[in-house]
mmCIF file as Biopython writes it, N, C-alpha, C and O atoms, coordinates in Angstrom:
data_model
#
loop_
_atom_site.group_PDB
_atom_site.id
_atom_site.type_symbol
_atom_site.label_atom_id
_atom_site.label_alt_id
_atom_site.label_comp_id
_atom_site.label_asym_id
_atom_site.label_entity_id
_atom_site.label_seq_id
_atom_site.pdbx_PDB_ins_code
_atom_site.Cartn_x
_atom_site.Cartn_y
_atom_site.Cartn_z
_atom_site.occupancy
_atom_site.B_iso_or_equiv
_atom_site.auth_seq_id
_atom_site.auth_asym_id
_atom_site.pdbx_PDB_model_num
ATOM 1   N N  . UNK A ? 1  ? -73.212 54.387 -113.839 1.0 0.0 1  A 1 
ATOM 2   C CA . UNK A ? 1  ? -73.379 55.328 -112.754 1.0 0.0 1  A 1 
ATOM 3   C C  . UNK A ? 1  ? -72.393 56.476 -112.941 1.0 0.0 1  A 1 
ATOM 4   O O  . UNK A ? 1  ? -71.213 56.180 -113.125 1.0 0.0 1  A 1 
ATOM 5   N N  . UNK A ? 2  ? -72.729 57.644 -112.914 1.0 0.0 2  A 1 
ATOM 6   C CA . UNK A ? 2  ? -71.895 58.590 -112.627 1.0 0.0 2  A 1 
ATOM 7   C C  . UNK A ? 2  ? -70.961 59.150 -111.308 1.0 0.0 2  A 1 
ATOM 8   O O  . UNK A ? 2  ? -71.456 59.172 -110.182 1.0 0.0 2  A 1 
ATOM 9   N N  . UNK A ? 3  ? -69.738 59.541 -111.530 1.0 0.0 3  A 1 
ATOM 10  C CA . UNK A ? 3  ? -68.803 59.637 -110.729 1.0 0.0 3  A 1 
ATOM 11  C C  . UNK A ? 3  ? -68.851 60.808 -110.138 1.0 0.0 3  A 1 
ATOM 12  O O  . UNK A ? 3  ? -68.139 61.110 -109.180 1.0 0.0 3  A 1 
ATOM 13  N N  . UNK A ? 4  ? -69.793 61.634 -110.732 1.0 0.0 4  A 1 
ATOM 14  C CA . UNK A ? 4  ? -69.740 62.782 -109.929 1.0 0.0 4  A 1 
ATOM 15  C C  . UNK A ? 4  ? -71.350 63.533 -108.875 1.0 0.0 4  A 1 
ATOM 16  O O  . UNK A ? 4  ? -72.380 64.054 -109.301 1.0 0.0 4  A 1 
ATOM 17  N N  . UNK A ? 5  ? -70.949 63.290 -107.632 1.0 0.0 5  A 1 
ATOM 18  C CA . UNK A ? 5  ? -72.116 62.783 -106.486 1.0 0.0 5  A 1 
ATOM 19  C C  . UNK A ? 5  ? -73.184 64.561 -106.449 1.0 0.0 5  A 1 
ATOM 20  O O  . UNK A ? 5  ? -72.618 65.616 -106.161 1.0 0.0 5  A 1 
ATOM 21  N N  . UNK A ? 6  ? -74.201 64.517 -106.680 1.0 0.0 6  A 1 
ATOM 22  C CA . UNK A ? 6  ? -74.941 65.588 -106.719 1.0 0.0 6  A 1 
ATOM 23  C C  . UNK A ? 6  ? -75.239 66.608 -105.347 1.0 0.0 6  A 1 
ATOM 24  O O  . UNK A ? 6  ? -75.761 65.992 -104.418 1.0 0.0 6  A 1 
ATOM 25  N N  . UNK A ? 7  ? -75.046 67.725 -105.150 1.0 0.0 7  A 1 
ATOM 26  C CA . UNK A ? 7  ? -74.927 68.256 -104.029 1.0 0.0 7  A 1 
ATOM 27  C C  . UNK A ? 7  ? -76.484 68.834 -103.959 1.0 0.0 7  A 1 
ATOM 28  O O  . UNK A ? 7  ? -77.222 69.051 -104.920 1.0 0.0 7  A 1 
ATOM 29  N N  . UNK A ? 8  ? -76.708 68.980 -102.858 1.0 0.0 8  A 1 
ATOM 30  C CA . UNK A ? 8  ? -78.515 69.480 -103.300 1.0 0.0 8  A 1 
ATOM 31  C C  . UNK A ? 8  ? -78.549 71.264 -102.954 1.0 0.0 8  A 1 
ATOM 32  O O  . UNK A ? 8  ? -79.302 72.146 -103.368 1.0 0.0 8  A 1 
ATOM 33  N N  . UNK A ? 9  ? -77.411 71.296 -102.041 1.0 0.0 9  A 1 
ATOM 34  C CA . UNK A ? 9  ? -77.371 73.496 -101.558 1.0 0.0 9  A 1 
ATOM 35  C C  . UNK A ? 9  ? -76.011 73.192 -101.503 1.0 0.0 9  A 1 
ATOM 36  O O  . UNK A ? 9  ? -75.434 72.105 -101.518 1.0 0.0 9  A 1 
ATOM 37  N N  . UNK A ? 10 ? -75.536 74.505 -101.426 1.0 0.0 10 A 1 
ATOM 38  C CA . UNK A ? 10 ? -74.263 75.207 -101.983 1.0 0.0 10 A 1 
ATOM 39  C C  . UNK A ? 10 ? -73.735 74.930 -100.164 1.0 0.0 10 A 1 
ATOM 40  O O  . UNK A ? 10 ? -74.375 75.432 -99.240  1.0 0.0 10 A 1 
ATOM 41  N N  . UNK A ? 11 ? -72.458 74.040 -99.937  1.0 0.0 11 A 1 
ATOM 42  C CA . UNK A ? 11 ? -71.823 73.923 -98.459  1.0 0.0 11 A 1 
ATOM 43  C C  . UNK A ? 11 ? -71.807 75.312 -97.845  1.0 0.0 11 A 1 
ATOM 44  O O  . UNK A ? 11 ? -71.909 75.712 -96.686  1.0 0.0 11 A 1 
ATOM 45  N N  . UNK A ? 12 ? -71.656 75.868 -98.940  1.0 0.0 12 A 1 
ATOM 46  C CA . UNK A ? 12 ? -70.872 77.965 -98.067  1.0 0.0 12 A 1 
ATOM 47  C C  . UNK A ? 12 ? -72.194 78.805 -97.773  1.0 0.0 12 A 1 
ATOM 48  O O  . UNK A ? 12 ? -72.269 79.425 -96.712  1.0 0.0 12 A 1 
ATOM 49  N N  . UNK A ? 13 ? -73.147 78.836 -98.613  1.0 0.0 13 A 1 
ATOM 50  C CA . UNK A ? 13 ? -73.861 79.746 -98.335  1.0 0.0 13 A 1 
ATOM 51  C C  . UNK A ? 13 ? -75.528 79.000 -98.470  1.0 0.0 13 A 1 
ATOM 52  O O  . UNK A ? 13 ? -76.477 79.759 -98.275  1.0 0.0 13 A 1 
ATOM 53  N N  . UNK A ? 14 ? -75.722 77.987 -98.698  1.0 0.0 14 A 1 
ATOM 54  C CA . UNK A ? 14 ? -76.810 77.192 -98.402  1.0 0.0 14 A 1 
ATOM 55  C C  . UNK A ? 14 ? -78.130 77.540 -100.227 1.0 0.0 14 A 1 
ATOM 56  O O  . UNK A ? 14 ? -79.240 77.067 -100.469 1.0 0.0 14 A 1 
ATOM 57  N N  . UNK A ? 15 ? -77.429 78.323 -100.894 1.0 0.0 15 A 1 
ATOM 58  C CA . UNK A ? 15 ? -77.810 78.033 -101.759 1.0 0.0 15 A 1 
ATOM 59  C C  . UNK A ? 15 ? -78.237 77.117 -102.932 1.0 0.0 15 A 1 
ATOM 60  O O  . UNK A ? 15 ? -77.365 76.555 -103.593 1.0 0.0 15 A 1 
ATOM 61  N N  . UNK A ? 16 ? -79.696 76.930 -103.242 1.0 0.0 16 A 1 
ATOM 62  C CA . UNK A ? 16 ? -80.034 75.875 -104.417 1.0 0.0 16 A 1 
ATOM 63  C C  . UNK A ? 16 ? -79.477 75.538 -105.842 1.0 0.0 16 A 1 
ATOM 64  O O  . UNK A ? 16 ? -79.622 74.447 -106.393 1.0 0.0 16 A 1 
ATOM 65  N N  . UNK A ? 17 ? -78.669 76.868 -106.487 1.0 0.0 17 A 1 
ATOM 66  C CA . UNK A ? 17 ? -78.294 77.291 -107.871 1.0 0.0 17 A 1 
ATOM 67  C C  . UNK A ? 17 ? -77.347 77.016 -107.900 1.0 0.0 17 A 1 
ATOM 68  O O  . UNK A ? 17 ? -76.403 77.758 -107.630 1.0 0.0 17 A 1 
ATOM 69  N N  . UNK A ? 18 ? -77.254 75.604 -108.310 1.0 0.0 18 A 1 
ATOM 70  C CA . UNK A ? 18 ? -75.584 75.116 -108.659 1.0 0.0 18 A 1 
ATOM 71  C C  . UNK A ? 18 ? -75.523 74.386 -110.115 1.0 0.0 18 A 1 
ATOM 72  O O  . UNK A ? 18 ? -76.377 73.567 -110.457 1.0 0.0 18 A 1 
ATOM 73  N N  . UNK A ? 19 ? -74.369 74.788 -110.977 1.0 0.0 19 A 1 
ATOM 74  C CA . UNK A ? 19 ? -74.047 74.215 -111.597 1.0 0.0 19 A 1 
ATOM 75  C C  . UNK A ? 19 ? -72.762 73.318 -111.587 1.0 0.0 19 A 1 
ATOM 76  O O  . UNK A ? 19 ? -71.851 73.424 -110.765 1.0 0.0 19 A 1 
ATOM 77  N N  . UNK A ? 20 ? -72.818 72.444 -112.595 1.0 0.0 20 A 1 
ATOM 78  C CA . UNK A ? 20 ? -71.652 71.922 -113.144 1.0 0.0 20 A 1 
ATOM 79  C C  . UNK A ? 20 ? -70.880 72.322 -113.422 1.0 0.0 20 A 1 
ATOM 80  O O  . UNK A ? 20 ? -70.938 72.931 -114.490 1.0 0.0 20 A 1 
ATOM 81  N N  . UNK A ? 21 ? -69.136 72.274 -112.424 1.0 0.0 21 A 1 
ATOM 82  C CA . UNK A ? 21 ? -68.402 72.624 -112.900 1.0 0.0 21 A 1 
ATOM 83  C C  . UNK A ? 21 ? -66.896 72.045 -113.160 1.0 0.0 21 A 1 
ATOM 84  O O  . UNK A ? 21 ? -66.505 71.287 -112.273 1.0 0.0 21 A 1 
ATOM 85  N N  . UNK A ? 22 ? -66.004 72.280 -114.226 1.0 0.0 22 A 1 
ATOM 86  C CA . UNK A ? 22 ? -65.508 71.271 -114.608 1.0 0.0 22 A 1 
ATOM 87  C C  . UNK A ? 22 ? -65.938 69.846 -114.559 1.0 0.0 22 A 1 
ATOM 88  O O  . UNK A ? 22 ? -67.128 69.546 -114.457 1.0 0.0 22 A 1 
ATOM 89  N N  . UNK A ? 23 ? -65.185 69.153 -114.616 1.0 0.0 23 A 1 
ATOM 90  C CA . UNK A ? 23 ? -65.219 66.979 -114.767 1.0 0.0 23 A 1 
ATOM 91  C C  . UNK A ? 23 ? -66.118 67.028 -113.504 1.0 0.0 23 A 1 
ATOM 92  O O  . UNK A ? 23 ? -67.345 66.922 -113.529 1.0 0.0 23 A 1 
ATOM 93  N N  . UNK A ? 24 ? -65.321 67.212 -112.348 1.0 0.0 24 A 1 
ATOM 94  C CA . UNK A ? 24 ? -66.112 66.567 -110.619 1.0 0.0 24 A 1 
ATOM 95  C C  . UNK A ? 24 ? -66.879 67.324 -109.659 1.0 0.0 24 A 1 
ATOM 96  O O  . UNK A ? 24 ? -67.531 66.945 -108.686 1.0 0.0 24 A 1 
ATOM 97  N N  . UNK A ? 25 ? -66.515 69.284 -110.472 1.0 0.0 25 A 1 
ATOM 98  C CA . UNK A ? 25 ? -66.747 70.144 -109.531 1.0 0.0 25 A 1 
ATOM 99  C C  . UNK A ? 25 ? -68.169 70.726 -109.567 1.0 0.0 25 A 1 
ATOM 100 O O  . UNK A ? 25 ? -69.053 70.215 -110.255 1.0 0.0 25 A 1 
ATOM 101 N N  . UNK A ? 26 ? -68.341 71.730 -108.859 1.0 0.0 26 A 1 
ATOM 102 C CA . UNK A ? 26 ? -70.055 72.112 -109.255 1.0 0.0 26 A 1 
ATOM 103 C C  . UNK A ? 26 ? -69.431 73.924 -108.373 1.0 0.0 26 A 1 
ATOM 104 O O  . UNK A ? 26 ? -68.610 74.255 -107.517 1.0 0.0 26 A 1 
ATOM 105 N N  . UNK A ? 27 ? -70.144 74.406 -109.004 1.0 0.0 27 A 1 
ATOM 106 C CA . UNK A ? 27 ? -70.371 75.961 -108.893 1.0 0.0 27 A 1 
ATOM 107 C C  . UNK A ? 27 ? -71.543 76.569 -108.357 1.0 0.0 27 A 1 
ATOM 108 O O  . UNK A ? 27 ? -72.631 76.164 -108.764 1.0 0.0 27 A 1 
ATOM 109 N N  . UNK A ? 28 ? -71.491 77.487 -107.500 1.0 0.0 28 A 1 
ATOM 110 C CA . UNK A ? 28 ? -72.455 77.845 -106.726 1.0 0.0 28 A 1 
ATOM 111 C C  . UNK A ? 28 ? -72.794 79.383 -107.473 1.0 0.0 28 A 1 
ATOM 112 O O  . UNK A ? 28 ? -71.860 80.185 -107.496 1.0 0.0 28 A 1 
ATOM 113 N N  . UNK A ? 29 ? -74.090 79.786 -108.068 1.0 0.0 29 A 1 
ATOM 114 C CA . UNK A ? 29 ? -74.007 80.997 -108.669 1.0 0.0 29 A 1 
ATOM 115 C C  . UNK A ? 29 ? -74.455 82.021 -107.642 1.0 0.0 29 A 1 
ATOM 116 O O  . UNK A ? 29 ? -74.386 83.222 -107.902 1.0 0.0 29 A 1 
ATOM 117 N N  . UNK A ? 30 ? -75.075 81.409 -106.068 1.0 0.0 30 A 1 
ATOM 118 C CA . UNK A ? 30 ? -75.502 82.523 -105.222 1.0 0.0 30 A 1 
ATOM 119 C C  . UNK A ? 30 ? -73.788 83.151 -104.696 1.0 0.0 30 A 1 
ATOM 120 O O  . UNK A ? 30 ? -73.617 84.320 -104.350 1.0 0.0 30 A 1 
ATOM 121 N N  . UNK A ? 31 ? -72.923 82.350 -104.728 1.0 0.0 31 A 1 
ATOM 122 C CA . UNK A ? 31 ? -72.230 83.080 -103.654 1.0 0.0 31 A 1 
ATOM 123 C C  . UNK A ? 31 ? -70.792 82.984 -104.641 1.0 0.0 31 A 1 
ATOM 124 O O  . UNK A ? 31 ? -69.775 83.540 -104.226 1.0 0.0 31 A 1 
ATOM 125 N N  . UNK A ? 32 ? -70.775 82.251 -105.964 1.0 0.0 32 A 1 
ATOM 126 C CA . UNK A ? 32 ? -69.709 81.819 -106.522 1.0 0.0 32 A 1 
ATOM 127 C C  . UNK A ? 32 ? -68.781 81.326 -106.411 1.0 0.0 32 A 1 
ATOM 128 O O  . UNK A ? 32 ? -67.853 81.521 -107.195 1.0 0.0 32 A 1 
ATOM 129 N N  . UNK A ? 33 ? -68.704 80.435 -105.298 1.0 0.0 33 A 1 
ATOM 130 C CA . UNK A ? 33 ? -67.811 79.646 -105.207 1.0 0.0 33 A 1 
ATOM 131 C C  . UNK A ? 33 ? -68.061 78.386 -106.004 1.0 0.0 33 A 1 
ATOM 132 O O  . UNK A ? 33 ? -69.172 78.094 -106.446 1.0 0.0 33 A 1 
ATOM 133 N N  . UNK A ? 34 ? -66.635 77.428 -106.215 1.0 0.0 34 A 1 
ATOM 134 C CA . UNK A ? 34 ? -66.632 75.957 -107.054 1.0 0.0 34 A 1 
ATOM 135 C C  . UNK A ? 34 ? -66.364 75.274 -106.014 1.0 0.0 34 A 1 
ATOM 136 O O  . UNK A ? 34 ? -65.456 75.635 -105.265 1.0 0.0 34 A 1 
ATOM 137 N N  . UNK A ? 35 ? -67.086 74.179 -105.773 1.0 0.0 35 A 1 
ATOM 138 C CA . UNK A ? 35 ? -66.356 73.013 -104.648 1.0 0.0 35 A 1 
ATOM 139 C C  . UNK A ? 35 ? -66.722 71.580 -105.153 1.0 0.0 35 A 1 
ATOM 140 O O  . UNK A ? 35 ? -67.574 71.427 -106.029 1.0 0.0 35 A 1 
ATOM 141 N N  . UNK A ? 36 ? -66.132 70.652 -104.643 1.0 0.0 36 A 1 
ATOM 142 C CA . UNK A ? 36 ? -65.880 69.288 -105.269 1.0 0.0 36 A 1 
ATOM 143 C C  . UNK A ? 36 ? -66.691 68.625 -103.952 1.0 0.0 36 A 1 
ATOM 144 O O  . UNK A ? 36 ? -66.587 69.181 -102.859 1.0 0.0 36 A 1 
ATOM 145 N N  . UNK A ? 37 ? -67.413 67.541 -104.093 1.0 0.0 37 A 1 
ATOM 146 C CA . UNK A ? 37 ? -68.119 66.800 -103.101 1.0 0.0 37 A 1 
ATOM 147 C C  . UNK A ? 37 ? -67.486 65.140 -103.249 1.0 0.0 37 A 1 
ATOM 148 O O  . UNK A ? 37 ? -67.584 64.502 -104.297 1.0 0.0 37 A 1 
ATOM 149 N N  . UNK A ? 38 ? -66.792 64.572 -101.918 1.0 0.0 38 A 1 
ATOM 150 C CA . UNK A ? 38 ? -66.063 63.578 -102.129 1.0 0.0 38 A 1 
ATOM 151 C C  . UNK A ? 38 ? -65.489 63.169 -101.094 1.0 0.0 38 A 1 
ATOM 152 O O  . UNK A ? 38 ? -64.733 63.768 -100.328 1.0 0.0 38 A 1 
ATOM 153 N N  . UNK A ? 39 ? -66.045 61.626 -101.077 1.0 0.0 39 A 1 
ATOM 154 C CA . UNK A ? 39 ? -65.611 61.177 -99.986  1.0 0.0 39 A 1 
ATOM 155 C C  . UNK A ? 39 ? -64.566 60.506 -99.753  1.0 0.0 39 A 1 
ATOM 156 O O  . UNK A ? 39 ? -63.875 59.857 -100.538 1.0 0.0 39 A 1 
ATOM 157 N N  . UNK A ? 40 ? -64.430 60.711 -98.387  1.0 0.0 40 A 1 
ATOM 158 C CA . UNK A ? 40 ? -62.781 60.520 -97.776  1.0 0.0 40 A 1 
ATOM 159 C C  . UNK A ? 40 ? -62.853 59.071 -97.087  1.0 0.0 40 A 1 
ATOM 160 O O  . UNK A ? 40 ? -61.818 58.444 -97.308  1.0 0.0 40 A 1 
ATOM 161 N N  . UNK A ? 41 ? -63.789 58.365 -96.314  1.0 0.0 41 A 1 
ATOM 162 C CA . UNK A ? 41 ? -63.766 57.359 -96.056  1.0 0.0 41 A 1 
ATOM 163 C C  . UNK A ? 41 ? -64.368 56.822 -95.052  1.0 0.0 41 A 1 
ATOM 164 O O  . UNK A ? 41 ? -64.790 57.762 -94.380  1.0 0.0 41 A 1 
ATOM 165 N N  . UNK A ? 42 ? -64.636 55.891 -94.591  1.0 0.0 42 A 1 
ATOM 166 C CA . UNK A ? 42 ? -66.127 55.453 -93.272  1.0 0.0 42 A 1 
ATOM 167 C C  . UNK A ? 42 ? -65.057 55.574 -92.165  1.0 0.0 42 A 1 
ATOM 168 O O  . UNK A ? 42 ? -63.855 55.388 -91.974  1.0 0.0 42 A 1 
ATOM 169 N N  . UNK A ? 43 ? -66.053 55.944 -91.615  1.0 0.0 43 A 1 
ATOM 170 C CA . UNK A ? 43 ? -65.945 55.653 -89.686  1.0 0.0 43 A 1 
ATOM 171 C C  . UNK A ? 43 ? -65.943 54.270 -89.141  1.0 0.0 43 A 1 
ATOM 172 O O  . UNK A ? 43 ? -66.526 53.286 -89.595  1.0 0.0 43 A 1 
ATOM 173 N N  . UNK A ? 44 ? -65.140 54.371 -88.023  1.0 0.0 44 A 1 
ATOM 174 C CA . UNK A ? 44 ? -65.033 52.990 -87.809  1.0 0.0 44 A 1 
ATOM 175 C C  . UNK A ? 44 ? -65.921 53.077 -86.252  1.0 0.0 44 A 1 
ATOM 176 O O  . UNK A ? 44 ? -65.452 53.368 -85.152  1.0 0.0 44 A 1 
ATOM 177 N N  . UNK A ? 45 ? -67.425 52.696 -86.625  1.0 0.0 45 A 1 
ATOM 178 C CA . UNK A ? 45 ? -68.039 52.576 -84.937  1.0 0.0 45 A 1 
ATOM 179 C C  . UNK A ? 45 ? -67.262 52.727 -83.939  1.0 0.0 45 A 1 
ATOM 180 O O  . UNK A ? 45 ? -66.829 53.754 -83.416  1.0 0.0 45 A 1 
ATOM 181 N N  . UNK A ? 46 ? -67.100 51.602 -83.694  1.0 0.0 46 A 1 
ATOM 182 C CA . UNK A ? 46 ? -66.313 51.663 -82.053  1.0 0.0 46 A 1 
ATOM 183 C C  . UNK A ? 46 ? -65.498 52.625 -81.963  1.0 0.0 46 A 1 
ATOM 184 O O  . UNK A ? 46 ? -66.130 53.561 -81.472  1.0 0.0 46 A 1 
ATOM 185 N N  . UNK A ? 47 ? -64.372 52.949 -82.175  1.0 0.0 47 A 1 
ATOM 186 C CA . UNK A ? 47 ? -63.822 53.697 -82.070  1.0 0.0 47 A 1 
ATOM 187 C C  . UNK A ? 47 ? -63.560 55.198 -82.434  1.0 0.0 47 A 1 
ATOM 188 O O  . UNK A ? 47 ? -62.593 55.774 -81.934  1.0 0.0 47 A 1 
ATOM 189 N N  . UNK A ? 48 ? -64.710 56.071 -83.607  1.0 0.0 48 A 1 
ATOM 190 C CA . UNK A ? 48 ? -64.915 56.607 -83.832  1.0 0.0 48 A 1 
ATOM 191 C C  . UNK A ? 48 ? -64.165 57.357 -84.883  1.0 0.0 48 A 1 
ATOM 192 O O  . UNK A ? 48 ? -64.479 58.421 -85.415  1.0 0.0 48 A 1 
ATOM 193 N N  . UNK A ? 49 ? -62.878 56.434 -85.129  1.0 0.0 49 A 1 
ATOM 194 C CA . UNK A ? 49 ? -62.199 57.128 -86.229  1.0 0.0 49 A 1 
ATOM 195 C C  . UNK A ? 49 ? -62.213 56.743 -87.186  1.0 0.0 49 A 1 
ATOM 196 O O  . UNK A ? 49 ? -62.745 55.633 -87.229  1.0 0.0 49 A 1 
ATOM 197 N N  . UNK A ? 50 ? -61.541 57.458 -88.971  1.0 0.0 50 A 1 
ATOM 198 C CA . UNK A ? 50 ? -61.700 57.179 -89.849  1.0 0.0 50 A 1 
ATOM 199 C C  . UNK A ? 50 ? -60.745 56.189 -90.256  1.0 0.0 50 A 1 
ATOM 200 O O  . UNK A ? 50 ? -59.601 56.230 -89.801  1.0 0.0 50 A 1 
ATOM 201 N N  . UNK A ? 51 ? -61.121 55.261 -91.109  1.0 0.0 51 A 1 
ATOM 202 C CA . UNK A ? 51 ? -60.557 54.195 -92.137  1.0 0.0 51 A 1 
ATOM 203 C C  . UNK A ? 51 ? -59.552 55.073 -93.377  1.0 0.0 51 A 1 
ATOM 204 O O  . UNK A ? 51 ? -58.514 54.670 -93.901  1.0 0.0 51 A 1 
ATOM 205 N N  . UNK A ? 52 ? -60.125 56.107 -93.556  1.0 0.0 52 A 1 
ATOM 206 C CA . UNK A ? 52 ? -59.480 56.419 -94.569  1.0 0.0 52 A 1 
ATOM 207 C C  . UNK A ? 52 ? -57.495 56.524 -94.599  1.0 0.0 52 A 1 
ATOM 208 O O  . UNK A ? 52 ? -57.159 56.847 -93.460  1.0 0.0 52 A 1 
ATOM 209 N N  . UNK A ? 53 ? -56.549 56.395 -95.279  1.0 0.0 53 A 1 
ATOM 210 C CA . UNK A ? 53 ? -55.216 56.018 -94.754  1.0 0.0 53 A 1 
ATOM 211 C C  . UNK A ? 53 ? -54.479 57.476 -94.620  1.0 0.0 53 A 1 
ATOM 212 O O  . UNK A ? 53 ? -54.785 58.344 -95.438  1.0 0.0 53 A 1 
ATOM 213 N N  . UNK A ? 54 ? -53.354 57.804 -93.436  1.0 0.0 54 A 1 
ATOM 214 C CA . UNK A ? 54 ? -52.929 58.958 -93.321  1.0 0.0 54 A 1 
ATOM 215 C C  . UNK A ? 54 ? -51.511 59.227 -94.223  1.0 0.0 54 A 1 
ATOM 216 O O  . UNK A ? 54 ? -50.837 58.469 -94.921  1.0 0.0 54 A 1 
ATOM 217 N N  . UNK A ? 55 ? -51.408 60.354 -93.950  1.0 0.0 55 A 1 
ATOM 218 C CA . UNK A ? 55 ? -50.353 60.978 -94.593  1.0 0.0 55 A 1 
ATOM 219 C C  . UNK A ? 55 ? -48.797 59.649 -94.645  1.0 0.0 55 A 1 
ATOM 220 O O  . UNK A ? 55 ? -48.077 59.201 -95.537  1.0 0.0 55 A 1 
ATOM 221 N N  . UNK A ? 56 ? -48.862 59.544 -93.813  1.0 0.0 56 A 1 
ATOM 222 C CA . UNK A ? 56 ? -47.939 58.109 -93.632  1.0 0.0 56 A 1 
ATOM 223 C C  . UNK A ? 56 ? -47.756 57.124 -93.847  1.0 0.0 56 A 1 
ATOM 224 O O  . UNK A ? 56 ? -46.716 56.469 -93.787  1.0 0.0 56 A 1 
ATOM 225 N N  . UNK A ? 57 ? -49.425 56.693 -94.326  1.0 0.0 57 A 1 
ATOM 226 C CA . UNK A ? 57 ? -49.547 55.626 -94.765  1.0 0.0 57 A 1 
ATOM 227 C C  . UNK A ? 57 ? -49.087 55.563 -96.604  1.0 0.0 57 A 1 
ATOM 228 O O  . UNK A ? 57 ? -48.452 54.906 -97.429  1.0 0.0 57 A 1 
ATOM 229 N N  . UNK A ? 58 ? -49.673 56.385 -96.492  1.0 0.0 58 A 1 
ATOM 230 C CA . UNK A ? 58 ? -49.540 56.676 -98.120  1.0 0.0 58 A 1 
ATOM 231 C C  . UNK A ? 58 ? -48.476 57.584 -98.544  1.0 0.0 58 A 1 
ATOM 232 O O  . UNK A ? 58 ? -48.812 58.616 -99.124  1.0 0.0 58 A 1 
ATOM 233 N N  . UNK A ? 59 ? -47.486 57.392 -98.378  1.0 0.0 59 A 1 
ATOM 234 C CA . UNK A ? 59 ? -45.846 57.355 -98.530  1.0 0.0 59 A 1 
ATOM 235 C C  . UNK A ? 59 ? -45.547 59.321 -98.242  1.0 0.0 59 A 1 
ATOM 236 O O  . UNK A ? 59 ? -44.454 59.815 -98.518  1.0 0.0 59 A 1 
ATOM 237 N N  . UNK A ? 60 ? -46.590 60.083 -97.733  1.0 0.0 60 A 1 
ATOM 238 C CA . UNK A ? 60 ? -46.174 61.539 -97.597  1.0 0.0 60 A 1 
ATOM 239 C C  . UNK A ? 60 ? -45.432 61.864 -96.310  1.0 0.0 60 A 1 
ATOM 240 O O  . UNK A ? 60 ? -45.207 61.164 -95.323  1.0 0.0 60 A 1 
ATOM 241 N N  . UNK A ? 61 ? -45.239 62.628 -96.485  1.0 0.0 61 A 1 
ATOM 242 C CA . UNK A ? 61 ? -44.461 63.485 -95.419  1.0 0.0 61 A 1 
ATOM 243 C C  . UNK A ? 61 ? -45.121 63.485 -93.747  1.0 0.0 61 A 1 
ATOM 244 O O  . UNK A ? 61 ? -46.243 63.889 -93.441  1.0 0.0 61 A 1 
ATOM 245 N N  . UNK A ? 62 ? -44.207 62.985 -92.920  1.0 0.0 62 A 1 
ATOM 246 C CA . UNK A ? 62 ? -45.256 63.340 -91.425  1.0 0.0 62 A 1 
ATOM 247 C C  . UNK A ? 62 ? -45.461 64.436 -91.146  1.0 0.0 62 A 1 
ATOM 248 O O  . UNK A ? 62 ? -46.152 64.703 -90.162  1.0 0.0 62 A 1 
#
């Protein structure tokens, strides 16, 4: 499986014409921007927040 997740329109300007760019990124040729598609981590139902771990958790700065 590949690691890098296929975007179907460009997030910024809703454009179809994207390429590959660098290793993870992809390039938008309508509006030229590069952006990376990647997820951060599930929701937790009930409570509505994310699982993913914070700045604190993971030894950074508060």
């Amino acid at each position: 499986m590949s690691s890098r997740a296929v975007p179907y329109h460009c997030p910024y300007c809703g454009e179809t014409d994207l390429w590959p760019h660098e290793p993870t990124g992809w390039e938008c040729r309508g509006c030229r921007r590069a952006f990376k598609v990647e997820l951060l981590g599930l929701i937790n139902r009930a409570s509505g927040t994310s699982t993913h771990p914070t700045a604190n958790e993971e030894g950074g700065a508060s």
